[in-house]
C-alpha positions as CSV (number, residue, x, y, z in Angstrom):
1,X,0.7,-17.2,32.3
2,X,-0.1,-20.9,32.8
3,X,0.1,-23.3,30.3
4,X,-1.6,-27.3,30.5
5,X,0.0,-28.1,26.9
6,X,1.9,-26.2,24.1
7,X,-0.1,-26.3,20.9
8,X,-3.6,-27.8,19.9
9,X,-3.1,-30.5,17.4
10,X,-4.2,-30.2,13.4
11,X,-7.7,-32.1,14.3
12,X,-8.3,-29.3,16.7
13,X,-7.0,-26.5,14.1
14,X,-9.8,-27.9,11.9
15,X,-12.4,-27.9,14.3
16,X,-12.2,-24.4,15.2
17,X,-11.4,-23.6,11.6
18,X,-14.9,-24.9,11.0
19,X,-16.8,-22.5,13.4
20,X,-16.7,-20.5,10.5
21,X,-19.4,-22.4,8.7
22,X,-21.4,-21.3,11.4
23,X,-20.6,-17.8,12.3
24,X,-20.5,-17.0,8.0
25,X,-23.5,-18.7,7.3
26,X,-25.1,-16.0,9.2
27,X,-22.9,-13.5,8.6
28,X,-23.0,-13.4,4.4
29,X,-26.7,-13.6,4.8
30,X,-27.2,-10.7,6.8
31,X,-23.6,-8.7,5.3
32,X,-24.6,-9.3,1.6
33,X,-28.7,-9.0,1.4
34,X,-29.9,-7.2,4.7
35,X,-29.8,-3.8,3.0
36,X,-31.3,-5.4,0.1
37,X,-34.2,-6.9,2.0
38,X,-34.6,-3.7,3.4
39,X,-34.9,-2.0,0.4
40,X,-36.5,-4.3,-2.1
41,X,-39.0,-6.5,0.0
42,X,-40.3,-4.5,2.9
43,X,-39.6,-0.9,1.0
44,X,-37.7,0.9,2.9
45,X,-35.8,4.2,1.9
46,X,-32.0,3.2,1.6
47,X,-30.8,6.6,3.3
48,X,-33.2,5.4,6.4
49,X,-31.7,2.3,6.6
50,X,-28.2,3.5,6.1
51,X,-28.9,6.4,9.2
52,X,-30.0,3.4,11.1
53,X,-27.0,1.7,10.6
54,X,-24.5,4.3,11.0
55,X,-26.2,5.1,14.3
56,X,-26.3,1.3,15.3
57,X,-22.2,1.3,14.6
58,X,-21.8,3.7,17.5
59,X,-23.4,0.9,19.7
60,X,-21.9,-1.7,17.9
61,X,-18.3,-0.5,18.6
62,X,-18.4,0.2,22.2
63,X,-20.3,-3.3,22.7
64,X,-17.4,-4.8,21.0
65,X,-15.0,-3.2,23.8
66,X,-17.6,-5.2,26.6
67,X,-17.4,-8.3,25.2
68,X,-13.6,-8.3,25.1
69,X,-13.3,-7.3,28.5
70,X,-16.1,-9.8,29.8
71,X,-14.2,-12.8,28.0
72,X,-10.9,-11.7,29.6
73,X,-12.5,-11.4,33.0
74,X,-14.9,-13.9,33.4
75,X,-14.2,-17.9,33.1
76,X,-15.8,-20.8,34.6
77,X,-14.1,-24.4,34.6
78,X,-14.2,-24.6,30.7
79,X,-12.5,-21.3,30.1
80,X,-13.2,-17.9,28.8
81,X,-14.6,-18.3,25.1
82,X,-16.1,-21.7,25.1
83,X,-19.1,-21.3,28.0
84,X,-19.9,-17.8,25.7
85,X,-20.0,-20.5,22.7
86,X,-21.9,-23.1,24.5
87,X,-24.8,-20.5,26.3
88,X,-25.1,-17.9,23.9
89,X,-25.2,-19.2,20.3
90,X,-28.7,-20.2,20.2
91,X,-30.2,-16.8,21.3
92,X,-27.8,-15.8,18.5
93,X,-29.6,-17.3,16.0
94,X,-33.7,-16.4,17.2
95,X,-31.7,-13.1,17.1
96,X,-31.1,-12.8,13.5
97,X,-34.3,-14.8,12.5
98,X,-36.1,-11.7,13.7
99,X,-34.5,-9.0,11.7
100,X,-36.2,-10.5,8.4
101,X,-39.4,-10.6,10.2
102,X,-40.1,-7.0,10.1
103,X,-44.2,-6.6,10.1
104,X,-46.3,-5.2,7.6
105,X,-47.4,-1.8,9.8
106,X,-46.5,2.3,9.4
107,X,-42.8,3.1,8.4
108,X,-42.1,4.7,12.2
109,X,-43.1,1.2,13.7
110,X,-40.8,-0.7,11.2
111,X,-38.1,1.8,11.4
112,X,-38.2,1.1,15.7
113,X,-38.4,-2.8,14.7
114,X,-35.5,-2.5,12.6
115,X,-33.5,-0.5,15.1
116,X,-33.8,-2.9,17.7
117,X,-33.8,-6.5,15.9
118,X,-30.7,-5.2,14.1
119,X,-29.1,-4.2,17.2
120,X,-30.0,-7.0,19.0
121,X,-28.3,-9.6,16.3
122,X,-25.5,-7.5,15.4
123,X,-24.6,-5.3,18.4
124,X,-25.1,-7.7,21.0
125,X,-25.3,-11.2,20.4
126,X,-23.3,-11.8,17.1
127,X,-20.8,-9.7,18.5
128,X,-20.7,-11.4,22.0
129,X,-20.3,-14.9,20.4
130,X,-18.0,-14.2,17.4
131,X,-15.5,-12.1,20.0
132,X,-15.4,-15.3,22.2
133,X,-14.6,-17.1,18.9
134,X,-12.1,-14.8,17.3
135,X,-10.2,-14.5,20.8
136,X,-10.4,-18.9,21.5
137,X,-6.8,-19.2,19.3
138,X,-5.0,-16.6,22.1
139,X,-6.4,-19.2,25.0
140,X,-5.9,-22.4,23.1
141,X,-2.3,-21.7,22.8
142,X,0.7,-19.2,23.0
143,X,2.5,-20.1,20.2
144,X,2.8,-18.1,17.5
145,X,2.5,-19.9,14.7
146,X,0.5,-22.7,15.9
147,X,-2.2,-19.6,16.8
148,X,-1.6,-18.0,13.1
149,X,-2.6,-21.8,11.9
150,X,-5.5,-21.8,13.6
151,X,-6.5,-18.0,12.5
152,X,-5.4,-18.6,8.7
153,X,-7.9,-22.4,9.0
154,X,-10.3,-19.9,10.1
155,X,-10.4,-17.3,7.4
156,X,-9.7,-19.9,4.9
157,X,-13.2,-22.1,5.5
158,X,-14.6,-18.2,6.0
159,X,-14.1,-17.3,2.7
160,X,-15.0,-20.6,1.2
161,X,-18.9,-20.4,3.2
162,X,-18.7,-17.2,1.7
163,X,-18.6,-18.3,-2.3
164,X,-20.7,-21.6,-1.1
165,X,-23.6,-19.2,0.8
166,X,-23.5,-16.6,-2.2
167,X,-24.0,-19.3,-5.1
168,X,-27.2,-20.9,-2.4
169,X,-28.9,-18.1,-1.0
170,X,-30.9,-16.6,-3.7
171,X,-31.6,-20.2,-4.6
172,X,-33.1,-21.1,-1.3
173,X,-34.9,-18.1,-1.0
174,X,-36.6,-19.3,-4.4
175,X,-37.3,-22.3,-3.4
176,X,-39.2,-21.1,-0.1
177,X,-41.2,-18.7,-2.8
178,X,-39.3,-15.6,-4.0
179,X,-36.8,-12.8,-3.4
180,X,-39.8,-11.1,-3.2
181,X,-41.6,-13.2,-0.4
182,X,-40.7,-12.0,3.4
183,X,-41.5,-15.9,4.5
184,X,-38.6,-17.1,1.7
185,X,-35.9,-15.2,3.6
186,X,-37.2,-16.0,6.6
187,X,-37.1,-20.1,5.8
188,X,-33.8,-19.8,4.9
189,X,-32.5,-17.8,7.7
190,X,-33.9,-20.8,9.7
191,X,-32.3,-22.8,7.4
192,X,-28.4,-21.6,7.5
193,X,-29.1,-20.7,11.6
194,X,-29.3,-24.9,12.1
195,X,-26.4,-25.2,10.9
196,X,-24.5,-22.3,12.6
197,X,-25.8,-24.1,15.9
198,X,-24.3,-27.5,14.5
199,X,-20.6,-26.5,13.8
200,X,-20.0,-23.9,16.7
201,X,-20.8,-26.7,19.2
202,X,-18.3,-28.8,17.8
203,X,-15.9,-26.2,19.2
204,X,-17.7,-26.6,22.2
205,X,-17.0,-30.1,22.2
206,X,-13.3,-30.3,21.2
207,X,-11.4,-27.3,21.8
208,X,-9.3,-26.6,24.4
209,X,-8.5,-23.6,26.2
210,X,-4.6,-24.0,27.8
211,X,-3.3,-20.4,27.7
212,X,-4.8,-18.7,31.0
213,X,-3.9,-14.2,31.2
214,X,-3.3,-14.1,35.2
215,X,-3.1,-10.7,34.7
216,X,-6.3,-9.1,33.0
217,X,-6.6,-5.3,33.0
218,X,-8.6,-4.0,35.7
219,X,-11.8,-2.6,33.4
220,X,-12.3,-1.6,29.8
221,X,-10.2,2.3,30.1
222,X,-7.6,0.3,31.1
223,X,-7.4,-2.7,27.8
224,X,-8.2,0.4,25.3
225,X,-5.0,2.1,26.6
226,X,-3.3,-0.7,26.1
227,X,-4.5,-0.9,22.5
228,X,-4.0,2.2,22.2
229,X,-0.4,2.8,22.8
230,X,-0.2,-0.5,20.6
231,X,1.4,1.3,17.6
232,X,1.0,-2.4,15.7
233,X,-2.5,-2.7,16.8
234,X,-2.9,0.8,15.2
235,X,-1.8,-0.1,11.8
236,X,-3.7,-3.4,11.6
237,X,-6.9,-2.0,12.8
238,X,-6.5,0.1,9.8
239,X,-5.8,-2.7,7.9
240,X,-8.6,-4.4,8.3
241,X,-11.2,-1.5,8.3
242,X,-9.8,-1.8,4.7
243,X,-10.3,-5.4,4.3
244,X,-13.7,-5.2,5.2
245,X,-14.5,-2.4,3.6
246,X,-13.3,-4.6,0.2
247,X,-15.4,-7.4,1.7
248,X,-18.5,-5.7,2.0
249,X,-18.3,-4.4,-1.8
250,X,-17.9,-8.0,-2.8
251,X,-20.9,-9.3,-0.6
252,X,-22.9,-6.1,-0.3
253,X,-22.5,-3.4,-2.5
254,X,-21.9,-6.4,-5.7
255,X,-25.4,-7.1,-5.5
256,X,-26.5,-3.8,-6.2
257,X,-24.1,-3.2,-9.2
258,X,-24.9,-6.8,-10.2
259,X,-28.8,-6.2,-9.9
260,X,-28.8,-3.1,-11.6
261,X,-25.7,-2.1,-13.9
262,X,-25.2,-5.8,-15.1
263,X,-28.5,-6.5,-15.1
264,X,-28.4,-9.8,-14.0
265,X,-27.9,-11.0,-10.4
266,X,-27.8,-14.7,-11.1
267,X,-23.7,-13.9,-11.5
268,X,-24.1,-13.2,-7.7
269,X,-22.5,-16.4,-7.3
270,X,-20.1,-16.4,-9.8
271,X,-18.7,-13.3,-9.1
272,X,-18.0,-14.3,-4.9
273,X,-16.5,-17.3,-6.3
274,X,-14.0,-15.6,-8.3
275,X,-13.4,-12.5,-5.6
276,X,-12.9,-15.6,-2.7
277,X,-11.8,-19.2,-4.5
278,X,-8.6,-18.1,-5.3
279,X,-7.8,-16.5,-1.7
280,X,-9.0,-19.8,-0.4
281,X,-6.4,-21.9,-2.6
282,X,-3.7,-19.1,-1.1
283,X,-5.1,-19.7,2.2
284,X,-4.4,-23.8,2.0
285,X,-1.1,-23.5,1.6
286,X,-0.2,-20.2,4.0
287,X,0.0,-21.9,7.3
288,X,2.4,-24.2,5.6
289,X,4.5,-21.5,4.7
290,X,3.9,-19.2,7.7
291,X,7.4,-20.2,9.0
292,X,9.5,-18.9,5.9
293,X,7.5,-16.2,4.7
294,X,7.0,-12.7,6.4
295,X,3.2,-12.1,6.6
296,X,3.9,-8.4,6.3
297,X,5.5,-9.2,2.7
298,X,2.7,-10.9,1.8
299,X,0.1,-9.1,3.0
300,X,1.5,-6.1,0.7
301,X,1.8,-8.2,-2.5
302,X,-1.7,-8.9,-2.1
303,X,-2.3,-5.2,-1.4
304,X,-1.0,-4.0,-4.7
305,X,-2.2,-7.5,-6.6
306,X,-5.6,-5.8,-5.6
307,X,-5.2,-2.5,-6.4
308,X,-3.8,-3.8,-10.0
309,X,-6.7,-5.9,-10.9
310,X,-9.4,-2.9,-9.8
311,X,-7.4,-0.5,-12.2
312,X,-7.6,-3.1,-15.1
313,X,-11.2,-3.5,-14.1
314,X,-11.5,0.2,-14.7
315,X,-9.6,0.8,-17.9
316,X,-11.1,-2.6,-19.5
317,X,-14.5,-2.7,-21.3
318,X,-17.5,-1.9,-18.9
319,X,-19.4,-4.4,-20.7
320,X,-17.9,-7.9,-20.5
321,X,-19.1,-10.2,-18.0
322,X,-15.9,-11.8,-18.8
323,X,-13.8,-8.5,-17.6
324,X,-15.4,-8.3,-14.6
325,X,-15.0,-12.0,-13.5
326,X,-11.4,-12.0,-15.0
327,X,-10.3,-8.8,-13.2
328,X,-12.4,-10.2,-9.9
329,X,-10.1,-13.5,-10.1
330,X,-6.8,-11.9,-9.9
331,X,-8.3,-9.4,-7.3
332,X,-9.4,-12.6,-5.4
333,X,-5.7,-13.6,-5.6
334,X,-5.0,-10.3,-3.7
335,X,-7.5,-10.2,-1.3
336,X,-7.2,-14.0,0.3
337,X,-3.5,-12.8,2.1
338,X,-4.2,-9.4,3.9
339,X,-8.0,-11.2,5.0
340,X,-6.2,-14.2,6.0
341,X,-2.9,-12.9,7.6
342,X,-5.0,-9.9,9.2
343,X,-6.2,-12.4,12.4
344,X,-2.5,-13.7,12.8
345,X,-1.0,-10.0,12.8
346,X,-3.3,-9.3,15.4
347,X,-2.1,-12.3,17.4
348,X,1.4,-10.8,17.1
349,X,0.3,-7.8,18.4
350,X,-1.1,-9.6,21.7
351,X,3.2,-10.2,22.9
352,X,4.2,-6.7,21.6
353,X,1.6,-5.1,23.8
354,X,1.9,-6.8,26.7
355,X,6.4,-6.1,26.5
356,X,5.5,-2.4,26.0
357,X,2.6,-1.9,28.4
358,X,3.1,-4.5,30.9
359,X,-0.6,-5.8,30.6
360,X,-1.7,-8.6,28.3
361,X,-5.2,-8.2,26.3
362,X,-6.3,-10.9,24.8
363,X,-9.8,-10.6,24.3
364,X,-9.6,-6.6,24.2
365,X,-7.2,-6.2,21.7
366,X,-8.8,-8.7,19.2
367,X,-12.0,-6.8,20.4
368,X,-11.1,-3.5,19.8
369,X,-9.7,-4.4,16.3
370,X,-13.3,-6.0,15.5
371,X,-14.0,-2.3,16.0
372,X,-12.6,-1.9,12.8
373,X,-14.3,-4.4,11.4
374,X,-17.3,-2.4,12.2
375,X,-16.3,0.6,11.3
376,X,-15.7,-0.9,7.6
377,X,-19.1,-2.1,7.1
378,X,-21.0,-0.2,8.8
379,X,-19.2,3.4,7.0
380,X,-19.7,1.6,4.0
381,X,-23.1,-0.2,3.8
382,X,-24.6,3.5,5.6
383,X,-22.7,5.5,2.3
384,X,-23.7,3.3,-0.2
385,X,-27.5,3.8,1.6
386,X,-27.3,7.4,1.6
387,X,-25.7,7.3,-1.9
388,X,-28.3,5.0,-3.4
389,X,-31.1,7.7,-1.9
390,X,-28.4,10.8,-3.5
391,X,-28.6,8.6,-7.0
392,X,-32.2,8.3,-7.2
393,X,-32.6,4.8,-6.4
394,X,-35.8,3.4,-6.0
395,X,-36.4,-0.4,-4.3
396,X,-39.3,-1.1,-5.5
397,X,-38.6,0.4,-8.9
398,X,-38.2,-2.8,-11.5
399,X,-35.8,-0.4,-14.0
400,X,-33.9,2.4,-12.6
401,X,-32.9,5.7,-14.1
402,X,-29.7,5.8,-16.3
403,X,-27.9,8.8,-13.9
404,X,-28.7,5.9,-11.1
405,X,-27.0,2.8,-12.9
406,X,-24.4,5.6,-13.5
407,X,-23.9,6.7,-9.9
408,X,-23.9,2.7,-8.8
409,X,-21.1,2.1,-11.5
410,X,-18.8,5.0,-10.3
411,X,-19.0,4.3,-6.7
412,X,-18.5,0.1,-7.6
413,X,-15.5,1.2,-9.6
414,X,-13.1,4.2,-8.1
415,X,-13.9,3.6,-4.1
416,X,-12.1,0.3,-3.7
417,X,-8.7,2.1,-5.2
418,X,-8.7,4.6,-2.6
419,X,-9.3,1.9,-0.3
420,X,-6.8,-0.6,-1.9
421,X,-3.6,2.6,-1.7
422,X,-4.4,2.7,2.1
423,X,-4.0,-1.0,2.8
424,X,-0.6,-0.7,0.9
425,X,0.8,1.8,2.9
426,X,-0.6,0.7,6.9
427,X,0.4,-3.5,5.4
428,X,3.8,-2.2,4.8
429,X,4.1,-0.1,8.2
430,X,3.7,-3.6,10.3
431,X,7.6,-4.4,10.3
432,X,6.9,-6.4,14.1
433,X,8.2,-10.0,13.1
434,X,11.6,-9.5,13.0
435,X,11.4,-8.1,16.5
436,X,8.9,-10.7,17.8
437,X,12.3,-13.3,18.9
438,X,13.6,-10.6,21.3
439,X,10.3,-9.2,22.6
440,X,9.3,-13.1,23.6
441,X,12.9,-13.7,25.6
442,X,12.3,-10.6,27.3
443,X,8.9,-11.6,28.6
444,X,9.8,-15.0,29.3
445,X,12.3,-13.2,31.3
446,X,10.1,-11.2,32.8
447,X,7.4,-13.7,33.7
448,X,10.3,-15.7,35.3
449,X,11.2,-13.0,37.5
450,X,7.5,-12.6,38.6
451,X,6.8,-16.3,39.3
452,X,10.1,-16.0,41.6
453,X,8.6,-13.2,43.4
């Protein structure tokens, strides 16, 4: 391993931080109204888009595997992630301006369309560009908590776009003419896409890739071993299928339970504010604390801080608006450290992998964990399609049935414990740091001993 400087300075931090405006501002559009757009605009059945999506994940996943192993074997003189950065996030975006441009024709035509736009943005582009710029921290440097600094900036501006887009979107698709006008949404896409371009070329511009992996794995069987055998990329994978899965009820299956058991999806915004405002504030001020404070500790007080606030969302009164953003504050509180620490845990993982299998994967094991990403949204947004169908709802419907707000108001409430008890238990199993000082002198010593060969 070769190394030009030691850490990236805090401008640098920032500037990759704020790639996230770019990468979110397309992400929360597409994670938190593509089903609804589906559904609600161009009329299609939620169980066909949900099959389409669940079948779209098989894809998804193994292209996430590629795109690893492409980064961690393919540079030119500007490195591995920043030449994906700088050729491929413009296609990116004409990507993701076509899924909303679905045409007006039979329902087997638009169901191809779908199919292939969506795969397009999500399987292939999106995934190719955000891999390249969730793996740039293990290039730009090899220390530890410099790297977590620049992960934790990352999630922390992430979640902010996230409460900024979800208080704007509906909005801007107003002002271009309507939820209800396919041109609105696709205005806006155009809209929040400009300024993706804009803030992932600054990391074009002024981030540096130091770290270089002289030893890549030979192809793709190879890094998934690795992973694999990785018993603390295991238990963070898991993690963060969790974390997602809580991310894609706040963004996704919100506006559903907003829209129709509320009544009222102008709290759209409200409601992401209080689920990701307070996980920013906790997100300021955990690189500063990264040093002292296990992440594994904190990642499992905000476990249970989350599972708390769901139960008192339960057991409190169904219908106060005031409940609901109350209980979604404290379980904002909860959320913003296993999100934010999840990227930096991964990072750990990178040195225990390579002293247990020999081989360093960068690239591949943050790849193979955005598996899991995938795996939450896409298990989730394709059962809350086929559930919607199971429940009786209807799109284009402008009231819905009362066993449908029922069904909609069980899943919103009871699913995210189950999910909240798992986190607990897989957040608590990640006992790595307290090992990490050994496991580093041993590879220096090893690396040492190679160099010398």
């Amino acid at each position: 391993m070769f190394q030009k400087n030691a850490t990236p300075n805090l401008f640098e931090k920032l500037v990759y931080g704020s790639g996230q405006v770019g990468l979110n501002a397309l992400y929360t559009l597409f994670s938190s109204y593509v089903l609804l757009f589906y559904t609600d605009v161009i009329g299609i059945n939620a169980a066909t888009v949900g099959l389409i999506v669940l079948v779209s994940k098989f894809f998804d996943g193994f292209s996430d595997l590629i795109a690893g192993q492409l980064i961690d074997t393919h540079k030119s003189k500007y490195g591995h992630c920043i030449p994906v950065l700088m050729r491929w996030t413009v296609p990116m975006v004409a990507s993701v301006t076509l899924v909303f441009l679905v045409p007006k024709t039979i329902l087997a035509l638009q169901v191809a369309f779908i199919f292939v736009t969506y795969n397009l943005f999500n399987t292939i582009l999106y995934t190719y560009v955000c891999m390249a710029f969730a793996s740039l921290p293990s290039y730009a440097t090899d220390d530890s908590v410099a790297r977590s600094q620049m992960l934790v900036y990352s999630m922390l501006v992430a979640a902010a776009m996230q409460t900024i887009l979800a208080s704007t979107i509906m909005p801007m698709v107003n002002f271009f003419g309507g939820q209800d006008l396919q041109s609105a949404w696709v205005k806006s896409i155009l809209v929040f896409g400009a300024l993706g371009i804009i803030f992932l070329y600054l990391n074009v511009f002024f981030v540096k890739e130091r770290v270089e992996n002289t030893a890549p794995p030979e192809n793709i069987i190879v890094g998934i071993k690795a992973a694999v055998k990785n018993k603390y990329w295991v238990y963070t994978l898991i993690a963060n299928i969790c974390n997602n899965i809580m991310l894609v009820f706040n963004l996704s299956v919100s506006v559903y339970y907003l829209n129709t058991v509320v009544g009222n999806l102008g709290l759209m915004g409200a409601y992401v504010a209080v689920s990701n405002l307070p996980g920013v504030v906790l997100m300021m001020i955990t690189p500063s604390i990264l040093p002292k404070v296990s992440k594994q500790k904190l990642v499992v007080f905000g476990s249970v801080l989350m599972l708390v606030a769901q139960i008192a969302f339960i057991v409190g009164p169904s219908d106060n608006v005031t409940w609901l953003l109350g209980t979604g504050l404290l379980r904002g509180f909860g959320m913003g450290l296993p999100m934010g620490l999840n990227g930096a845990m991964i990072g750990d993982c990178i040195d225990y992998g390579e002293w247990k299998t020999g081989t360093r994967v960068q690239s591949v094991l943050f790849s193979s964990n955005s598996v899991g990403i995938k795996i939450g949204q896409g298990v989730l947004t394709s059962l809350l399609g086929f559930f919607l169908t199971a429940v009786g709802y209807d799109g284009l419907k402008e009231v819905q049935s009362a066993s449908t707000i029922a069904g909609i108001d069980s899943f919103f409430k009871y699913v995210p414990v189950v999910v909240c008890i798992v986190l607990i238990v897989f957040s608590y199993l990640f006992d790595l740091e307290k090992k990490l000082p050994g496991i580093r002198k041993e590879l220096v010593e090893r690396r040492g001993e190679v160099e010398k060969q």
